[in-house]
C-alpha positions as CSV (number, residue, x, y, z in Angstrom):
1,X,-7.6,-44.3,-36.8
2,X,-4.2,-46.2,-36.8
3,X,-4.1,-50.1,-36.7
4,X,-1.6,-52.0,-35.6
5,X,-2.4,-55.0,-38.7
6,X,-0.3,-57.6,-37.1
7,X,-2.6,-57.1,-34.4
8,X,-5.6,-57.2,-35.8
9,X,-4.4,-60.2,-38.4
10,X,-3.9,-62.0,-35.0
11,X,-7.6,-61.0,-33.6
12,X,-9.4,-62.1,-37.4
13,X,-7.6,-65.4,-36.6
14,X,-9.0,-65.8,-33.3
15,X,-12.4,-65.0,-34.6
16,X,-12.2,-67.4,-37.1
17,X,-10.7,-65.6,-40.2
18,X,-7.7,-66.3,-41.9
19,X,-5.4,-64.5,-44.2
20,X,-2.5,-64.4,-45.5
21,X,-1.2,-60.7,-44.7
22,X,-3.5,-57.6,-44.6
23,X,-2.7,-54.6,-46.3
24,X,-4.3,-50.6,-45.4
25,X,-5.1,-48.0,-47.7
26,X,-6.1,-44.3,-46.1
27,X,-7.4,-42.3,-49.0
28,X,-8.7,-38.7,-46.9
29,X,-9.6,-40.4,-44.0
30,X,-11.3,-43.7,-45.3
31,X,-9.4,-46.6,-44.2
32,X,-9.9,-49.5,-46.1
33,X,-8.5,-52.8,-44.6
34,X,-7.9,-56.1,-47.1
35,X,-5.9,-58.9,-47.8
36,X,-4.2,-60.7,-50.2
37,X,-4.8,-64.0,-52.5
38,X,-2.5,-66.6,-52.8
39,X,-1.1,-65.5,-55.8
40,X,-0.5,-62.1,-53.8
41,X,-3.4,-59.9,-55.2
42,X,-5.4,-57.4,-53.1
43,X,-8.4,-59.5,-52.3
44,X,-11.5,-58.3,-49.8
45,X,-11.9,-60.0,-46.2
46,X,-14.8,-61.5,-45.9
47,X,-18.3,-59.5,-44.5
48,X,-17.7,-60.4,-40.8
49,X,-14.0,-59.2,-40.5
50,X,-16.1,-55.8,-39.8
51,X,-17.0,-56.7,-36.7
52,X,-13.6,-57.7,-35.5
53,X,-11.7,-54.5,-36.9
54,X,-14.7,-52.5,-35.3
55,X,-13.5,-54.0,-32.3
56,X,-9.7,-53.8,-32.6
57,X,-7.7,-50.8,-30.4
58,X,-4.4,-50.6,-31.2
59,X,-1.9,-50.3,-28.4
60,X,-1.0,-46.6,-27.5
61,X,2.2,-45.5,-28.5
62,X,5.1,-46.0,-26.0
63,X,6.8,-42.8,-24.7
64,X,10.9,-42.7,-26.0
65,X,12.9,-42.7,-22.7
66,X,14.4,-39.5,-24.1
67,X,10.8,-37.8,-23.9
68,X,10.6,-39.3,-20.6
69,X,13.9,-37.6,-19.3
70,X,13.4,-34.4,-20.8
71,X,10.0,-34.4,-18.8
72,X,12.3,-34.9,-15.5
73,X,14.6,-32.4,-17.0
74,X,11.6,-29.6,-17.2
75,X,11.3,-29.9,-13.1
76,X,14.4,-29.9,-12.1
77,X,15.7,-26.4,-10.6
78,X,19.2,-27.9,-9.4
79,X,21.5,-27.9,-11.9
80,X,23.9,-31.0,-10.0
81,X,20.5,-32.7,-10.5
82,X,20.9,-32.2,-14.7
83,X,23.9,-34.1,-14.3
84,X,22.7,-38.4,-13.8
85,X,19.6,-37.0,-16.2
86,X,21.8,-36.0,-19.2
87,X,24.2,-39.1,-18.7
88,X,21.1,-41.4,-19.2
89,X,20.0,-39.5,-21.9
90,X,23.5,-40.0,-24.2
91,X,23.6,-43.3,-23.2
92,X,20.4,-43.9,-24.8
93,X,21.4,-41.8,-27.7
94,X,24.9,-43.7,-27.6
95,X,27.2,-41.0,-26.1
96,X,29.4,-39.9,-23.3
97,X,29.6,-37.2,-20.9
C-alpha cells in the first residue's frame, strides 16, 4: 500500500499525535511507518498511531491530461477530429502544431 505521509502526518495530528516529519521504509512488502526525534533520528510513533494509519486511504492517483486525450484519441474515427485533440495535447507537452 502507498501512503501519501503528508497526509497521514496531517490525520495523526488530528488524532492527537504529533511529529515532526514521518519517514517510510518498504522492505518486501512490509511498510514500516516512523518519525523522527528532535535531533533528527528515526524514532517509533507511539502505539495508537496504528489505528490512525489503519485508517488512512491515500488519494487515487490523478489521470495526466495526456492519458486523458489519448483515451479520446482511441474513439475517434474522423481524422479532422485528431486535429483540436493533438493541439491540446502539445500544448500540454509545450509545443505547436
Amino acid at each position: 500500500m502507498m501512503y501519501d505521509l503528508i497526509r497521514l502526518q496531517s490525520e495523526l495530528a488530528e488524532a492527537g499525535i504529533v511529529t515532526t516529519a514521518l519517514g517510510m521504509t518498504d522492505d518486501e512488502g512490509v511498510v514500516t511507518i516512523y518519525t523522527y526525534s528532535e535531533a533528527g533520528e528515526i524514532a517509533a510513533l507511539p502505539p495508537k498511531a496504528q489505528a490512525v494509519i489503519d485508517a488512512h486511504v491515500p488519494p487515487e492517483p490523478e489521470t495526466p491530461p495526456t492519458e486523458i486525450l489519448l483515451s479520446l484519441l482511441a474513439d475517434v474515427t474522423d481524422v479532422d477530429e485528431t486535429k483540436p485533440i493533438l493541439e491540446a495535447m502539445l500544448m500540454i507537452l509545450g509545443g505547436n502544431l
